[in-house]
N, C-alpha and C positions, 0 to 999 in steps of 0.2 A: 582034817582039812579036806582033807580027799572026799569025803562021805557027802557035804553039803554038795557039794560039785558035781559028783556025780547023780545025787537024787535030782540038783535041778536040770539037769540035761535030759536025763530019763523020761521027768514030767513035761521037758519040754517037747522033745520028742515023740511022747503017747499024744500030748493034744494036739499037736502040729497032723500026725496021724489021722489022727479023729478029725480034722477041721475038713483035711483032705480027702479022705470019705465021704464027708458030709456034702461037699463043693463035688466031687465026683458024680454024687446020685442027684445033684438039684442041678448041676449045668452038663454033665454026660462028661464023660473021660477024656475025649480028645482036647472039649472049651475046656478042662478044667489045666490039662498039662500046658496047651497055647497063654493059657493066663499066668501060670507061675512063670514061664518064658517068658512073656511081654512083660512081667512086672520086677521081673532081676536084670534084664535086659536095659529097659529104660530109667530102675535106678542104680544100673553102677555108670550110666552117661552120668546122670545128676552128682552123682560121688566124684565123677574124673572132673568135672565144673568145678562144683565146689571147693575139692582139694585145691586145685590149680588157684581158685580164688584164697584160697587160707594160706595159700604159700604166699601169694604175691602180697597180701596185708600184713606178713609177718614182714615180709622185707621192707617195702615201703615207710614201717613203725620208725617212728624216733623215739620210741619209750621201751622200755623194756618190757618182754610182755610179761603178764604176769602164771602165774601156774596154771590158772582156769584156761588161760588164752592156748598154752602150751597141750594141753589136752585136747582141741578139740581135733587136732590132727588125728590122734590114734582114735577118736569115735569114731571121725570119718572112715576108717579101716573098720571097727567095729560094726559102722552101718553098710559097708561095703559086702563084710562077709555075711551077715545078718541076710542080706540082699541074695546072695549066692545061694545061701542053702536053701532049697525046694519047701517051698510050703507058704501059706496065706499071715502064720502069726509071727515068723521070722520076717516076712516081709513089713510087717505094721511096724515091730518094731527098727528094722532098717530106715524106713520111713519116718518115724519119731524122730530120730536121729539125725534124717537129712534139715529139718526144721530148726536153724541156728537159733531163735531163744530156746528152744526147746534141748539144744544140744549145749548151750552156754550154762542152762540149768542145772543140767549133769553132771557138767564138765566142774560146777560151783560146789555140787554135792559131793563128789567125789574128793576135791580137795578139802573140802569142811572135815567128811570123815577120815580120812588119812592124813591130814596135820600137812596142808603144803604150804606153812606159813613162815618157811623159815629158807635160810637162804638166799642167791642169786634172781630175782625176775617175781619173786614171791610178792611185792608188794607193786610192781609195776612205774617201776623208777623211772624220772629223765635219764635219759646219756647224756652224758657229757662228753663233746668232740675234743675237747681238751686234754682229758686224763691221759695219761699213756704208761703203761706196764711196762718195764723191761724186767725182761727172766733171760738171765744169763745161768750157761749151763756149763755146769762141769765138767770138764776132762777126767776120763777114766783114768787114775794111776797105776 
């Protein structure tokens, strides 16, 4: 488990290298470090937006959201740090991410491959304002 993990960080990190070198000798060192700043900079604003908009659509729901909907939270952290780490292909992909069909599409793939069909919010029910649960609790003897 560990092996695939680490190979893909490794090669994500030699190219992200290699991109930055390459952006280093075509726009000179200072443009190239002011560009990875300007572009983790103004997409973690778009992340703090957009969060703040994914929270306030969950609240507002009268349905239950469903698994795909549940996810797209932790992308936006995903695209958030995506965003943070130094370099031009971390950032694309941060940016992929900020783009909600594009983030609803992952967030679809990701439950198709790990089976999130089951359970609570999984199929994206009415509420009902009516039901009501009582859970009465036991007294330690």
């Amino acid at each position: 488990m560990c092996g695939p993990i680490l190979f893909s960080t490794m090669a994500l990190m030699a190219i992200e290298l290699f991109v930055l070198i390459e952006a280093g000798s075509a726009l000179g060192g200072f443009n190239t470090v002011a560009l990875v700043v300007l572009t983790g900079t103004a997409g973690l604003y778009v992340v703090q937006n957009q969060g703040l908009e994914a929270v306030r659509g969950l609240q507002t729901q009268r349905v239950v959201p469903s698994s795909a909907e549940l996810l797209e939270g932790p992308l936006l952290i995903v695209a958030a740090l995506c965003l943070l780490l130094p370099g031009f292909v971390t950032d694309g992909l941060g940016v992929c991410l900020l783009a909600p069909p594009l983030r609803r599409f992952v967030a679809r793939r990701i439950v198709a491959r790990f089976g999130g069909g089951q359970g609570p919010g999984a199929g994206g029910g009415q509420v009902d304002d009516e039901t009501v649960i009582v859970v009465k609790r036991r007294r330690p003897q």
